[in-house]
C-alpha positions as CSV (number, residue, x, y, z in Angstrom):
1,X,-43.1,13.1,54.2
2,X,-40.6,15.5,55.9
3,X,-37.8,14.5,58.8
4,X,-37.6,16.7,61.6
5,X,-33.8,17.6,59.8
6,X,-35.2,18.3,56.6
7,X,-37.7,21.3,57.8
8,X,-34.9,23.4,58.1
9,X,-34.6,23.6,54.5
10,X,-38.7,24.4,53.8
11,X,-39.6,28.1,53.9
12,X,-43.4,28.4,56.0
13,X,-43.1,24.7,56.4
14,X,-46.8,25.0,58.7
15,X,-47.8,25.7,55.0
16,X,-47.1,22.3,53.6
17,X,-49.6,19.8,54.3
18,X,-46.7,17.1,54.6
19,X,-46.8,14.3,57.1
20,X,-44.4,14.3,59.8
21,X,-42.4,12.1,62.4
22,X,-45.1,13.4,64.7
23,X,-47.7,11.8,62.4
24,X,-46.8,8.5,62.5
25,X,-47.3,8.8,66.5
26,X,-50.2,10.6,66.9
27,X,-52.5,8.4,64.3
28,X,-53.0,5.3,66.5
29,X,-53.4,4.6,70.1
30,X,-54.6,1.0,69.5
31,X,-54.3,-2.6,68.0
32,X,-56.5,-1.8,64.4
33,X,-55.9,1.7,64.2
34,X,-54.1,3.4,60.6
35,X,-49.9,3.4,60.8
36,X,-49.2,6.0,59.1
37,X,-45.8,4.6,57.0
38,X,-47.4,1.0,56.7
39,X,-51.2,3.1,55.4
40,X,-48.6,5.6,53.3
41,X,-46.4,2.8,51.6
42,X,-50.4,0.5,50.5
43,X,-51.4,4.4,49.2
44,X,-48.4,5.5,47.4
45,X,-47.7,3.7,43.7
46,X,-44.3,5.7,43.7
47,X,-41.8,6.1,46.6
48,X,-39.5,9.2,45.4
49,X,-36.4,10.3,48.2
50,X,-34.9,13.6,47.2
51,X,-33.1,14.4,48.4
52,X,-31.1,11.3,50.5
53,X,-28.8,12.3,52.7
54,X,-25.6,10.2,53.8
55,X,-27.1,9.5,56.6
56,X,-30.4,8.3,55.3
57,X,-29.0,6.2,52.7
58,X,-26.7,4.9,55.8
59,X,-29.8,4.0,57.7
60,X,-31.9,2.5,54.7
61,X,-29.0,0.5,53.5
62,X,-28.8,-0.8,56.8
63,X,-32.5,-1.2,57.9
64,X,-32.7,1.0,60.6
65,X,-36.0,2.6,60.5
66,X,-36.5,5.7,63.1
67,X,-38.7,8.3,61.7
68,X,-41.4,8.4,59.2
69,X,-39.4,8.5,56.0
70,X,-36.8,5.0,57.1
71,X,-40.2,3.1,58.3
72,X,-42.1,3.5,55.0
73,X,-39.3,2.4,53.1
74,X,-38.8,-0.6,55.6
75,X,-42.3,-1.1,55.0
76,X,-42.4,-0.2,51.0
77,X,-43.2,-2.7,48.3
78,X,-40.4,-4.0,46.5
79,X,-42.5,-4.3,43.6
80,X,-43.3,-0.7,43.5
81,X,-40.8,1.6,42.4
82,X,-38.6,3.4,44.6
83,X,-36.6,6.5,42.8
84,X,-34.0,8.1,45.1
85,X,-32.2,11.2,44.7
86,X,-28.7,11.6,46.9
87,X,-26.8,15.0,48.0
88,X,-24.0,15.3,49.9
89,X,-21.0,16.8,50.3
90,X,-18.6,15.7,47.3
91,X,-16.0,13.8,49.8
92,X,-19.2,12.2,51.4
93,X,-20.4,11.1,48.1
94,X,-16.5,9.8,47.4
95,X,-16.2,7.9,50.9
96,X,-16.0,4.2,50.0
97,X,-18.9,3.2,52.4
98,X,-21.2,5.3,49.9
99,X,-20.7,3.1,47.4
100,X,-21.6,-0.4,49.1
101,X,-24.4,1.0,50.5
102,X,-25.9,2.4,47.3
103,X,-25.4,-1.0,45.5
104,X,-27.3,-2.0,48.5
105,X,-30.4,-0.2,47.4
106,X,-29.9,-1.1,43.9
107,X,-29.9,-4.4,44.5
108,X,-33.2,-4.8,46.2
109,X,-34.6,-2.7,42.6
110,X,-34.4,1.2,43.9
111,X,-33.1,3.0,40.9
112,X,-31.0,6.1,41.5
113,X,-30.9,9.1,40.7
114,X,-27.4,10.7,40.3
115,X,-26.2,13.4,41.9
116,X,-24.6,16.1,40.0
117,X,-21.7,18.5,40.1
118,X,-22.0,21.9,40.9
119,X,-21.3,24.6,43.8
120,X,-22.9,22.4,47.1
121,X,-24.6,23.7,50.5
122,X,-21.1,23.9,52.0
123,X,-19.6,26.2,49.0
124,X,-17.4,23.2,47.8
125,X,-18.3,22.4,44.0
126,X,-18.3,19.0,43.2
127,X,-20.3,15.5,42.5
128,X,-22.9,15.6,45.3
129,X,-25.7,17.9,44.6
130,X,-29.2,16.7,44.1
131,X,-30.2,16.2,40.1
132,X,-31.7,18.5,38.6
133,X,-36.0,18.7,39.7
134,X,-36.5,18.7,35.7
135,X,-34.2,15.3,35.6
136,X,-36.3,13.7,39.0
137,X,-39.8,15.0,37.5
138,X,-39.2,13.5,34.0
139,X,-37.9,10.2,36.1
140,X,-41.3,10.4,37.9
141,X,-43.2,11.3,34.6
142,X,-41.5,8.1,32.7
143,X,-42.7,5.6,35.7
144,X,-46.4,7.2,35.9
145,X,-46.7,6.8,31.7
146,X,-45.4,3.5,32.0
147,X,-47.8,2.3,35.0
148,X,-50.8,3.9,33.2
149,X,-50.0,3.6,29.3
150,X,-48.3,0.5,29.8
């Protein structure tokens, strides 16, 4: 799943076969038919977010659910793991609201995945980047061996 906002990170994103705000729209017209976050969250046997913005985590920690990506998690299992990954800016990441609302998350059984330090978007170095894809993919790779090799 991509947000509108996050396509302006993805080089030739018409090349990724990714479903879209616009998906979610287009793939019913009637009482019966597929929803896509509600068909996406009864697929999925992992829920990964990488990376969560502040103002994702502000609208998942609050329940407001406006494009694809805040309606499957609405939607999502709780007892299906959900891995998320913030970034943000470092004084972001500081802000005390951050905090509450990633305890939020915690406490319905999300586990986090902490963000690093290093130079950010902005050119700032500090505690907000996304970890590392090796740390998120090994994350991933520990919950697939443990569903499948229990």
């Amino acid at each position: 799943m991509v947000t509108e906002h996050a396509k302006h990170f993805i080089e030739d994103f018409d090349k990724l076969h990714a479903h879209e705000d616009s998906t979610e729209w287009s793939a019913w017209q009637k009482r019966g038919d597929p929803v896509v976050h509600i068909e996406l969250g009864k697929w999925a046997d992992l829920l990964v977010i990488a990376p969560l913005d502040a103002n994702t985590l502000a609208k998942i920690s609050q329940g407001i659910c406006d494009n694809l990506v805040t309606s499957t998690v609405r939607a999502w299992d709780l007892k299906k793991p959900l891995l998320f990954c913030p970034a943000m800016n470092t004084r972001m990441w500081e802000h005390p609201i951050t905090s509450q609302q990633i305890a939020a998350l915690k406490e319905w059984g999300y586990e986090e995945i902490a963000p690093i330090s290093k130079t950010l978007m902005c050119g700032d170095t500090g505690v907000g980047a996304m970890a590392e894809v090796s740390t998120i993919v090994g994350k991933i790779k520990a919950k697939a061996d443990k569903k499948f090799h229990p």
